[in-house]
Structure formats: C-alpha cells, structure tokens
DRENLUMKE-364314 format. One record per residue: chain; residue in one letter; x negated, y, z of N, C-alpha, C in turn; residue number from 1. Coordinates in Angstrom, 1 decimal. Each point is the difference from the previous one (the first is absolute). Layout:
> chaine; residu; nc1; nc2; nc3; cac1; cac2; cac3; cc1; cc2; cc3; num
> A; A; X; Y; Z; X; Y; Z; X; Y; Z; NUM
...
***
This chain:
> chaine; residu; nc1; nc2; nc3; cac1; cac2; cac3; cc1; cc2; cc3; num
> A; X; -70.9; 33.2; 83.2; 0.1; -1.4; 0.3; -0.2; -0.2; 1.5; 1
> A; X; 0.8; -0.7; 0.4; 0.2; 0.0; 1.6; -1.5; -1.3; 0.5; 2
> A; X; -1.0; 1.0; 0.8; -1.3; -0.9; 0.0; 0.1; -1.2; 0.9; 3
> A; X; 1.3; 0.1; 1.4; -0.4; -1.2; 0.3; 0.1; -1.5; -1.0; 4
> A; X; 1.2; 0.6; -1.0; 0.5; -1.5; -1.1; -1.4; -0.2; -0.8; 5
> A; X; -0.4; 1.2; -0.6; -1.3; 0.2; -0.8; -1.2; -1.1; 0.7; 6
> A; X; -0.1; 0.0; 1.5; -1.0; -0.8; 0.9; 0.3; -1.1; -0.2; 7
> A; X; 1.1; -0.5; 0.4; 0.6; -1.5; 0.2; -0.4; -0.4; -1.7; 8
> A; X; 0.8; 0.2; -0.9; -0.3; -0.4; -1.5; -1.5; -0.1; 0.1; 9
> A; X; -0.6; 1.0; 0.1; -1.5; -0.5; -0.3; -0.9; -0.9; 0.9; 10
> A; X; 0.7; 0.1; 0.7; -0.5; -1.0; 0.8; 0.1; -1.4; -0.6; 11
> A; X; 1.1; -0.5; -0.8; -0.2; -0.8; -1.0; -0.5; -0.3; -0.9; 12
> A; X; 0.0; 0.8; -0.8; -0.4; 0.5; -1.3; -1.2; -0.2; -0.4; 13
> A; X; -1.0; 1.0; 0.9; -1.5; 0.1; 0.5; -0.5; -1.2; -0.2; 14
> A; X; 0.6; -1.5; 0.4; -0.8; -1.4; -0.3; -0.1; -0.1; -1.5; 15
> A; X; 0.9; 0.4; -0.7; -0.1; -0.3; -1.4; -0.9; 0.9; -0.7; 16
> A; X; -0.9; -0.4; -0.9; -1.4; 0.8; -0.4; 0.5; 0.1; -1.5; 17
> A; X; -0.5; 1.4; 0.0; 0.4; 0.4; -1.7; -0.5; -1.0; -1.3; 18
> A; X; -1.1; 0.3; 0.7; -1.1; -1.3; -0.9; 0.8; -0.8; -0.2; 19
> A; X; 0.6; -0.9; 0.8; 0.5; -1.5; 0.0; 1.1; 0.4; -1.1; 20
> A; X; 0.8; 0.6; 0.6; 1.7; 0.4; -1.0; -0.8; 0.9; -1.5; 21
> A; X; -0.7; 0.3; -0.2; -1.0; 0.2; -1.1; -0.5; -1.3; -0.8; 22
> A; X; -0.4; -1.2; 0.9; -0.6; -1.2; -0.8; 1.2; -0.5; -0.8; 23
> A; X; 1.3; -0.3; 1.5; 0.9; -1.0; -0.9; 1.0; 0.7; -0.7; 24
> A; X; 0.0; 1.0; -0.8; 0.6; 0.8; -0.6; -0.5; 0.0; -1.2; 25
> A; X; -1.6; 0.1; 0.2; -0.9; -0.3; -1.1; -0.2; -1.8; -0.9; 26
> A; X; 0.7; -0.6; 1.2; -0.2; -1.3; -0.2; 1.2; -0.5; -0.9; 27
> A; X; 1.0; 0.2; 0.6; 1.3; 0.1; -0.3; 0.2; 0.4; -1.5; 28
> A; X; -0.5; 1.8; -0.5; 0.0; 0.3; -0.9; -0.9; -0.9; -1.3; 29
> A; X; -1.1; -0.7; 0.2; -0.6; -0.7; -0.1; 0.6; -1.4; -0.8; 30
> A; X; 0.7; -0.6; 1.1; 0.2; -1.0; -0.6; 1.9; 0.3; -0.9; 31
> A; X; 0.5; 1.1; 0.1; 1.3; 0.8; -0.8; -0.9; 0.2; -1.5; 32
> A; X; -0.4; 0.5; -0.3; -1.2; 0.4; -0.9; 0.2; -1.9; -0.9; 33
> A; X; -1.1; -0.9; 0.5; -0.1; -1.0; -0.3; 1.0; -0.6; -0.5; 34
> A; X; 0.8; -0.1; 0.9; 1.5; -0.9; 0.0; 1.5; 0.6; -1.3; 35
> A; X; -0.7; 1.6; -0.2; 0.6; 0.7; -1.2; -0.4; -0.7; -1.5; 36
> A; X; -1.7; 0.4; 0.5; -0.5; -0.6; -1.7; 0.4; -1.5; 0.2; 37
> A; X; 0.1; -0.9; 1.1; -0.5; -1.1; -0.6; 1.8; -0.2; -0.7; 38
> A; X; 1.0; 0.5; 0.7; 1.4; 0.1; -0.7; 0.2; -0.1; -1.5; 39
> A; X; -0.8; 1.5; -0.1; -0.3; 0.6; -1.8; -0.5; -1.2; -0.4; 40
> A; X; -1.4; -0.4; 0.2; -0.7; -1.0; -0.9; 0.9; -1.0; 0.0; 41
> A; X; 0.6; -0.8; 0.9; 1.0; -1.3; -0.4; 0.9; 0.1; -0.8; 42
> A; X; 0.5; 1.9; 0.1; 1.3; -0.2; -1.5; -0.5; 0.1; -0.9; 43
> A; X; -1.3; 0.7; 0.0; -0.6; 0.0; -1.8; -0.5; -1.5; 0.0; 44
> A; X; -0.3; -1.1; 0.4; -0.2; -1.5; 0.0; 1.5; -0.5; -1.1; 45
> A; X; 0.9; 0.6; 1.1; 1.4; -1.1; -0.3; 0.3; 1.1; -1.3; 46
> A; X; 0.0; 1.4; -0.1; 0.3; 0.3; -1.5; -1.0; -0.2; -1.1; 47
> A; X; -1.1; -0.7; 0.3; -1.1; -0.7; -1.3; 0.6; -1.1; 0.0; 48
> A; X; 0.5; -1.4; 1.0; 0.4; -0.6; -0.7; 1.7; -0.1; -0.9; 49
> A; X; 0.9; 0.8; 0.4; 0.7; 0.4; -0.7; -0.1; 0.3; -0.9; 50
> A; X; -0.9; 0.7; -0.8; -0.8; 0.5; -1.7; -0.2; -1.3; 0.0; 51
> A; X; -1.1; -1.1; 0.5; -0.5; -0.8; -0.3; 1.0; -1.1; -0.4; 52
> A; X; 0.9; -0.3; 1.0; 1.6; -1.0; -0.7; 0.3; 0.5; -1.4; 53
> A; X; 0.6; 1.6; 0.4; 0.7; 0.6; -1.5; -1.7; -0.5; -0.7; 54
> A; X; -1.1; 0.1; -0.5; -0.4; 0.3; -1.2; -0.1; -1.8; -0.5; 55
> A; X; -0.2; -0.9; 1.2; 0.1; -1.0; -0.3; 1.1; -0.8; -0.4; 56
> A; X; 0.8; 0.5; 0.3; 1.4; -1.1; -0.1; 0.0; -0.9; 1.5; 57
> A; X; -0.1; 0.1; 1.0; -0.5; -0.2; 1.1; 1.9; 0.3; 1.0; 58
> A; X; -0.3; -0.4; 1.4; 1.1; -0.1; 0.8; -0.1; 1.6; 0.2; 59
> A; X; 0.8; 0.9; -0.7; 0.1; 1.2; 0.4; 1.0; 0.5; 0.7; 60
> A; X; 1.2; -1.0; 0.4; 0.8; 0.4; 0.9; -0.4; -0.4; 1.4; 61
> A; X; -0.6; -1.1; 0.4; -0.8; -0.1; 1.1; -0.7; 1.3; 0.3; 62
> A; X; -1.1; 0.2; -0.5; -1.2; 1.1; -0.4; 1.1; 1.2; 0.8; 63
> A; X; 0.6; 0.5; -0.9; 1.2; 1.2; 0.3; 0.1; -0.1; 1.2; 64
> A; X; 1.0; -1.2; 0.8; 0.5; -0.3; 1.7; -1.1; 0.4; 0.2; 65
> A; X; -1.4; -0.7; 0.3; -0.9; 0.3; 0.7; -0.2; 1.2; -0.2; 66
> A; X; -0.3; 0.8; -0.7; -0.5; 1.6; -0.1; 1.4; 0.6; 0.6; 67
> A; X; 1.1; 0.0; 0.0; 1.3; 0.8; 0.5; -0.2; -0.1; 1.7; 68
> A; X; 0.3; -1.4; 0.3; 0.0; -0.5; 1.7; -1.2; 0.9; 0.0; 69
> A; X; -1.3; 0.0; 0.1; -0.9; 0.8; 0.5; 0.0; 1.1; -0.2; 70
> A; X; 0.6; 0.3; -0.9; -0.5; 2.1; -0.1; 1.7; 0.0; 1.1; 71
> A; X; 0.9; -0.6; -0.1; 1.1; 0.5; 0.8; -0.2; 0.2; 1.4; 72
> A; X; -1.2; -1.1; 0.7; 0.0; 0.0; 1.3; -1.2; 0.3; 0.4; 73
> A; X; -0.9; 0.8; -0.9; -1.6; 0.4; 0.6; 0.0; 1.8; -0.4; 74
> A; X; -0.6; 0.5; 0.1; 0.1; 1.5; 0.2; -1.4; 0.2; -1.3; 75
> A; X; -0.1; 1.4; -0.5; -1.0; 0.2; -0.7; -0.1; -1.2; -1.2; 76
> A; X; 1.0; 0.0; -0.1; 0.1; -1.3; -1.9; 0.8; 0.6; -0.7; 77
> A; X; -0.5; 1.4; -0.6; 1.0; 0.7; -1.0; -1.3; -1.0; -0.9; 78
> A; X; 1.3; 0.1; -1.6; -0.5; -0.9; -0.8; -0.3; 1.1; -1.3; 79
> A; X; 0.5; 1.5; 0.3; -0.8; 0.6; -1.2; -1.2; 0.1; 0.6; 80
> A; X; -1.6; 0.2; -0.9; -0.7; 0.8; 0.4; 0.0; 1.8; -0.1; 81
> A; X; 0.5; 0.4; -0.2; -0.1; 1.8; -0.3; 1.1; 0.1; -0.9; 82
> A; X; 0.7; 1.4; 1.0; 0.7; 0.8; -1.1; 0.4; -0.1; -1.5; 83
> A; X; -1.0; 0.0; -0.8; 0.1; -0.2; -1.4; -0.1; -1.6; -0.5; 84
> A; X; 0.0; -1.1; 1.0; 0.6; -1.5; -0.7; 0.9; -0.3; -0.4; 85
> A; X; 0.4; -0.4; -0.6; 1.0; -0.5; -0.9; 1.1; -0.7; 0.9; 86
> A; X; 0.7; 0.2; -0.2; 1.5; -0.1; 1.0; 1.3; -0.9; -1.0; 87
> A; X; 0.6; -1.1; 1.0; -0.6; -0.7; 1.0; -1.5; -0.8; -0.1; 88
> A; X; -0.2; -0.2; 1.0; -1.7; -0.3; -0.1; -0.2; -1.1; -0.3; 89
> A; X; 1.0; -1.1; 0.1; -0.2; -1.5; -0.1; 0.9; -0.7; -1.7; 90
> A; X; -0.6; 0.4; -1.1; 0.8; -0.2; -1.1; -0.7; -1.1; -0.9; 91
> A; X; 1.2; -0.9; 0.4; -0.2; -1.7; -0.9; -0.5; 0.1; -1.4; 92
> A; X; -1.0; 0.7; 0.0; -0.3; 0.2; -1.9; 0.1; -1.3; -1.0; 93
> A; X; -0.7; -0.8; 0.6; -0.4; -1.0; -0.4; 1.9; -1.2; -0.4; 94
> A; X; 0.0; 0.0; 1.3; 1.5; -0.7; 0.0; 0.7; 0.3; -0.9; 95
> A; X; 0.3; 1.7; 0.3; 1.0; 0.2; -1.3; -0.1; -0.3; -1.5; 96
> A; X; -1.4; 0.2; -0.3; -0.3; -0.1; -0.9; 0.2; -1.6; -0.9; 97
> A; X; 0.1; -1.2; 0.7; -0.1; -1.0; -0.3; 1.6; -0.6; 0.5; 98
> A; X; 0.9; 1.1; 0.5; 1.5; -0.4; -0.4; 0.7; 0.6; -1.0; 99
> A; X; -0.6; 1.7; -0.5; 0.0; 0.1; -1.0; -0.3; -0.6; -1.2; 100
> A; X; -1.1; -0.8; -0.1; -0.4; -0.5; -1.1; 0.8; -1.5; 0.1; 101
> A; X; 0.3; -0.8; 1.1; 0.7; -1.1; 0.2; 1.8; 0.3; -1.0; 102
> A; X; 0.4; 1.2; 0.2; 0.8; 0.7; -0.1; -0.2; 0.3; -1.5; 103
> A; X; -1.0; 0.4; -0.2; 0.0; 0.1; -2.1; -0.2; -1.2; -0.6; 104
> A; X; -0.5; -1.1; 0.5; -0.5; -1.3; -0.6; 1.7; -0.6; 0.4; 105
> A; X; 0.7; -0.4; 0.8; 1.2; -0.3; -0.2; 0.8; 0.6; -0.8; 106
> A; X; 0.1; 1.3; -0.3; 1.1; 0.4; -1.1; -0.7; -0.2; -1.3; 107
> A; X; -1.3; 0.1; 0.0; -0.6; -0.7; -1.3; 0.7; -1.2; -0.6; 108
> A; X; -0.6; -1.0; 1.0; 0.8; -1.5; -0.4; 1.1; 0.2; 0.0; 109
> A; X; 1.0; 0.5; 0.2; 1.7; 0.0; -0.3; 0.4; 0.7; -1.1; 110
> A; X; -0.8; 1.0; 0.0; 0.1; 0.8; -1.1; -0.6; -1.5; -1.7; 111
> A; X; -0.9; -0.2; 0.3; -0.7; -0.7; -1.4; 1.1; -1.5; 0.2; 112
> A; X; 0.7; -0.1; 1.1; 0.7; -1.5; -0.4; 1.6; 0.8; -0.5; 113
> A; X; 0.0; 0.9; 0.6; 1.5; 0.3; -0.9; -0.4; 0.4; -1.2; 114
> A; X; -1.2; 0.5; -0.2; 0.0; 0.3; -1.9; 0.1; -1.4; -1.0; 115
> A; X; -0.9; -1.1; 1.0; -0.4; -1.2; -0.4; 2.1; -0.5; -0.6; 116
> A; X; 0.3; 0.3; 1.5; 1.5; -0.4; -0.3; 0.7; 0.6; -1.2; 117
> A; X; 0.0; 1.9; 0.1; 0.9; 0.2; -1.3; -0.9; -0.3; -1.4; 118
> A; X; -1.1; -0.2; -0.3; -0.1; -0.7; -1.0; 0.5; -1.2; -0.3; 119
> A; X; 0.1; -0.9; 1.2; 0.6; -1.1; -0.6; 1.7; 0.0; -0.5; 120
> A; X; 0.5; 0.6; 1.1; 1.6; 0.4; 0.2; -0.2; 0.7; -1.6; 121
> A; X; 0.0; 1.1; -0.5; -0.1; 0.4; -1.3; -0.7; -0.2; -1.2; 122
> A; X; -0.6; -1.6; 0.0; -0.2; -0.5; -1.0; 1.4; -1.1; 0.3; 123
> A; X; 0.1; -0.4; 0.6; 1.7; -0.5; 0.1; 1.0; 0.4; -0.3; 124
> A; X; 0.1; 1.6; -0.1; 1.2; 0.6; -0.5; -0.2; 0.5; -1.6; 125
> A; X; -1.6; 0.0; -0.2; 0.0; 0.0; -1.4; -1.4; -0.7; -0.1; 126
> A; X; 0.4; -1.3; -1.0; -0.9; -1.0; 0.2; -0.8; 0.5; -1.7; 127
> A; X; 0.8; 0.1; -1.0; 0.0; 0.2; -1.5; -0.8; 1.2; 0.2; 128
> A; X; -0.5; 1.2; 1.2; -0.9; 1.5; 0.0; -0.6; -0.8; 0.4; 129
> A; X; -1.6; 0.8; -0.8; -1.4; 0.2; 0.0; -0.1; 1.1; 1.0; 130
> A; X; -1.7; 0.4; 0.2; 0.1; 1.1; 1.1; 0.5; 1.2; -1.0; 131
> A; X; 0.5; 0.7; 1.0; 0.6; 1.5; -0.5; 1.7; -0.6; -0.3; 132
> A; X; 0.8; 0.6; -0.5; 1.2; 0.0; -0.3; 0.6; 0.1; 1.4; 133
> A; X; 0.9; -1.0; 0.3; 1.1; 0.2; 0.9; -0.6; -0.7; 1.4; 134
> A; X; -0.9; 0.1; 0.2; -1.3; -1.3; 0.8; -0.5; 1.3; 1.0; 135
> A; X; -0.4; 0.8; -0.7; -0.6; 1.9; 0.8; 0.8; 0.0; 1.0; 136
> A; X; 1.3; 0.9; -0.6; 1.1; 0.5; 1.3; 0.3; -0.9; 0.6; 137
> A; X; 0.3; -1.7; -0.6; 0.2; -0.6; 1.2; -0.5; -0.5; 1.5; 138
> A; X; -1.4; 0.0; -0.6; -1.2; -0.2; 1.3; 0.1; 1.2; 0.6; 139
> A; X; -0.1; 1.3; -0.7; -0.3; 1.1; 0.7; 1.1; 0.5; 1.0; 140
> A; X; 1.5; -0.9; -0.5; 1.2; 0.4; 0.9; 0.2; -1.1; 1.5; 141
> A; X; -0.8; -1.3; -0.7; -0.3; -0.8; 0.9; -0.7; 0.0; 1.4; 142
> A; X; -1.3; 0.6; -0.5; -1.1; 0.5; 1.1; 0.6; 1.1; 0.7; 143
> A; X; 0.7; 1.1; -0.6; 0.6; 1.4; 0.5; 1.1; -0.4; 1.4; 144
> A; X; 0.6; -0.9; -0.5; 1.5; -0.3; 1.2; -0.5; -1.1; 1.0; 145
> A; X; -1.1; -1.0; -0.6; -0.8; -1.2; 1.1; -1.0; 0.8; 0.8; 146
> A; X; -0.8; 1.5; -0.6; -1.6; -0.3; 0.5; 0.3; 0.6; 1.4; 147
> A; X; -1.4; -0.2; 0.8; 0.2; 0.4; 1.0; -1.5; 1.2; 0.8; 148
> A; X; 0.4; 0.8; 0.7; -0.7; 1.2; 0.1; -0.6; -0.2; 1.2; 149
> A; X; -1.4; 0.4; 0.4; -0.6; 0.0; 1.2; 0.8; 0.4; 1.2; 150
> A; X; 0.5; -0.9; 1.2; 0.2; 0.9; 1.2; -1.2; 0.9; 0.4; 151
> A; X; 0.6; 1.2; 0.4; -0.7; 0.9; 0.9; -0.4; -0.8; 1.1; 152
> A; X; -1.5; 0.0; 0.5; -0.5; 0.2; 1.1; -0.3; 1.1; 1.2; 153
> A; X; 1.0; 0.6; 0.9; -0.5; 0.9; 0.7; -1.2; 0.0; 0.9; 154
> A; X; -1.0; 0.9; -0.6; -1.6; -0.2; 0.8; -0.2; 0.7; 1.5; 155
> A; X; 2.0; 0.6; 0.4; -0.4; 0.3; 1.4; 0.3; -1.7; 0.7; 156
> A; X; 0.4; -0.5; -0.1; -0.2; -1.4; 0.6; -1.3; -0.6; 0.2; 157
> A; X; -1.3; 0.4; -0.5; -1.2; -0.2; 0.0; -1.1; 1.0; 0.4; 158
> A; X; 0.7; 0.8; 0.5; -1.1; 1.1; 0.7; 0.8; -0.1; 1.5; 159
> A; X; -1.3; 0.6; 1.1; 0.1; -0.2; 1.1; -0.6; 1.2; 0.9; 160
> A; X; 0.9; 0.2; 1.1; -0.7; 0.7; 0.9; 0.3; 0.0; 1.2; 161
> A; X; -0.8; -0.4; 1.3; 0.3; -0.1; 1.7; -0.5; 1.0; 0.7; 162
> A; X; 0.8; 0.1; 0.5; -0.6; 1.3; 1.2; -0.1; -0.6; 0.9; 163
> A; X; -1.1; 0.2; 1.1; -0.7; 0.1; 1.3; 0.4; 0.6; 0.9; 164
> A; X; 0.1; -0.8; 0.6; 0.8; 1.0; 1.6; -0.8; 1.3; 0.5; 165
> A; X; 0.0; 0.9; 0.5; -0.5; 0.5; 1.1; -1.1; -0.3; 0.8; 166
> A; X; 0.7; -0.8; 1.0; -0.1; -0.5; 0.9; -0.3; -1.6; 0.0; 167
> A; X; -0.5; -1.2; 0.5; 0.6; -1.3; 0.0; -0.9; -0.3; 1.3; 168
> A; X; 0.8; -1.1; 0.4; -0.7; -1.0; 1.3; -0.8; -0.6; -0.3; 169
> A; X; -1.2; 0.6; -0.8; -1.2; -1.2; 0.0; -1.3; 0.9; 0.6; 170
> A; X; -0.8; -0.9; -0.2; -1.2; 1.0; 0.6; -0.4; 1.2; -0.2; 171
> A; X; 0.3; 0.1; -1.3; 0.5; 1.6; -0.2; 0.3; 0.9; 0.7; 172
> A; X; 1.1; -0.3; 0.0; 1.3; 0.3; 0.5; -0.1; 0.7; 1.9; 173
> A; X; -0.6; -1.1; 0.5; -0.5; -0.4; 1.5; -1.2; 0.9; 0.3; 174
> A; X; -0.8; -0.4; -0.5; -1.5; 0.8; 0.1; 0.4; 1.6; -0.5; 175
> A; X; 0.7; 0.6; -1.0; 0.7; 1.3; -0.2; 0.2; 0.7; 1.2; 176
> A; X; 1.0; -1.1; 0.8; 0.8; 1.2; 1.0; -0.8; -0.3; 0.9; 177
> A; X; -0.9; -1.2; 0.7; -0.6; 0.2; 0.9; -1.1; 1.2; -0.2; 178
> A; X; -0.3; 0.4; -1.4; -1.2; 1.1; 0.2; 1.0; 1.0; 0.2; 179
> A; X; 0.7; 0.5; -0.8; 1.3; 1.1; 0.7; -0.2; 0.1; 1.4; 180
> A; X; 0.3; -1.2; 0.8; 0.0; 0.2; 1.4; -1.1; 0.1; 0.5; 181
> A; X; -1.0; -0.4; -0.2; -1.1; 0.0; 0.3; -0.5; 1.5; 0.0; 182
> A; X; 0.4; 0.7; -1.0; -0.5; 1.2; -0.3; 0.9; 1.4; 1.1; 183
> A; X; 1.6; -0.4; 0.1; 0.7; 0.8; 0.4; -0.9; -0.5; 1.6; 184
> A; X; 0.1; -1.3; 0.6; -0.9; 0.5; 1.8; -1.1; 0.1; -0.2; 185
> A; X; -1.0; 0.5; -1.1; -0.9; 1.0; -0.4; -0.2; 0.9; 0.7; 186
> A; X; 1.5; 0.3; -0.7; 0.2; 1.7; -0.4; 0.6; 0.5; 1.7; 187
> A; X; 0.7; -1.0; 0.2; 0.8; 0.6; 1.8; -1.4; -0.3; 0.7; 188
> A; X; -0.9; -0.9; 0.4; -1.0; 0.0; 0.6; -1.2; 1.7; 0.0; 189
> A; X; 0.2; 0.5; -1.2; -1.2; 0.7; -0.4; 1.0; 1.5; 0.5; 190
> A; X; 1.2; 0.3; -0.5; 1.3; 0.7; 0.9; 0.2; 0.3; 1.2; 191
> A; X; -0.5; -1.4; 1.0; 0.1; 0.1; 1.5; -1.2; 0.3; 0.6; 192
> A; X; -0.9; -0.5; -1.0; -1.4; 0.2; 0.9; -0.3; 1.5; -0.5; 193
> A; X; 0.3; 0.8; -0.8; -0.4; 1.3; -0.4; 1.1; 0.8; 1.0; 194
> A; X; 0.9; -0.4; 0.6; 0.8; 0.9; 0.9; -0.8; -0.3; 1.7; 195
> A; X; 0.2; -1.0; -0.2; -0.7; -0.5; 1.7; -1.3; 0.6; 0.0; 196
> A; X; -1.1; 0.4; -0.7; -1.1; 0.4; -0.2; 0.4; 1.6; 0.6; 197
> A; X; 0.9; 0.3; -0.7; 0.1; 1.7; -0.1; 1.2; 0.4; 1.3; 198
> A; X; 0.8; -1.0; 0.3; 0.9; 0.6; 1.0; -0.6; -1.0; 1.5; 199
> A; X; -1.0; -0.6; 0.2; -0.1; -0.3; 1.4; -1.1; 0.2; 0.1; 200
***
C-alpha cells in the first residue's frame, strides 16, 4: 500500500475513535433488536384479535385488514410460530363453523316445508288413502325431485396466511441498516488503523 495515501487517509480517520463507532453500532443494534420484537408483539396483538372476532362473531374482516396492512409493511411479523404449526396459520374456525351450521339449519327448513308440502299435495291426489298405500311413494317421490342438498363450503376461503417483507421502512427497517453501516466503518476504521500502525 502506497504510504504516502496510507498518511493522508489516516490522517482522517485517526479523529474517529473505535470506541465511539463501537457505541453507535451497539446503539443502533440496540434499538434494531427492540423495534424487531416490538414488530413481532403487534402482530401477535392484531392475530389475537382476529381469533377473538372469529370466536366471537365479531368484525373479522376489519380484524383481518388490520393484521394483513401490518405484517405486509413491518418486517419480523411471520404469523406461524415454528416449523411444525399448522399451516395456513390464520384459520376462521369459528366462522366457518357457524356458516356451516347456518348452511344445515336452511336446508333443514326447506327440506321439512317441502315434506310439509308433499304431504299435503298427496293427500290431494289421494284423499280416500290413510297412511301407507299410495300416500308412501308419493311423498317419498315428492321430497326426492323438490328436496334440497347442503352447498359445499370451501374452508380454503377461511384460512389465511401473510408474508413479511424482508426488509420494510420502519424503524426496523432503518435502525437495521444503520447498524450494518455502522458496523461496516467499524470494520474500515479498525482495517486502516491496523495498517497505519504497521506500515508508518
């Protein structure tokens, strides 16, 4: 390394104390750290109240927006906890459950008013039959071509899952790269003073 450039650079350099580029790197990392968890803790907030809508019958598509916009734009808001959680992580148990059952209690009542119906309809076509005779197949042919069958509910419509950036512009985000940098003129400071030491 050519020592007059070696001189002039340190000659800069030398004002800047390792210590110092040590504190705010430490500071930096510090408040990256903080600003990670406090990320984490806000999504696990916004995915309790999400369970809490779903188990209540509660505004769960609100709930949802808010949990999505924040894990999309804050870093460190993965919503599994570990490898082995159940995937997707965010599933409307509750919800589904009570459109399902919304869903059996309507074809109930249609079902019990069209029977209500072919009994009446086939005591009209045979008024002179008691139960049994020609009264059976007719109800039974009645209900068969009127009744009506649960729609399917698909329950991927009710499970959820958002991914977290990387990276994002929040304090996170900010305090991250400034300890990055903080650390790389660290690293060039501690580089130039171990050459300048040894070559002048």
């Amino acid at each position: 390394m050519d020592k007059k450039y070696l001189h002039h650079l340190w000659t800069y350099v030398r004002h800047i104390k390792v210590w110092q580029l040590l504190l705010v790197t430490l500071v930096f990392a510090s408040i990256s750290v903080v600003s990670l968890r406090s990320n984490n803790l806000t999504m696990v907030q916004l995915r309790d109240e999400v369970y809490a809508a779903d188990q209540s019958d509660g505004d769960v598509e609100g709930a949802l927006q808010r949990l999505r916009a924040f894990v999309y734009s804050h870093m460190n808001t993965k919503l599994a906890a570990d490898d082995n959680a159940v995937y997707p992580p965010i599933q409307l148990k509750y919800t589904y459950q009570r459109l399902k059952q919304a869903e059996q209690d309507r074809v109930k009542q249609v079902n019990e008013q069209i029977y209500t119906d072919a009994q009446a309809y086939c005591e009209g076509l045979y008024p002179g039959s008691f139960s049994g005779g020609p009264r059976v197949p007719c109800i039974e042919q009645y209900v068969s071509e009127r009744g009506v069958k649960e729609h399917a509910i698909p329950d991927a419509l009710y499970k959820f899952d958002f991914v977290s950036p990387t990276w994002s512009p929040d304090v996170a985000g900010f305090s991250l790269l400034a300890t990055v940098f903080s650390a790389l003129l660290l690293a060039v400071r501690i580089i130039i003073g171990y050459f300048a030491k040894k070559e002048l």
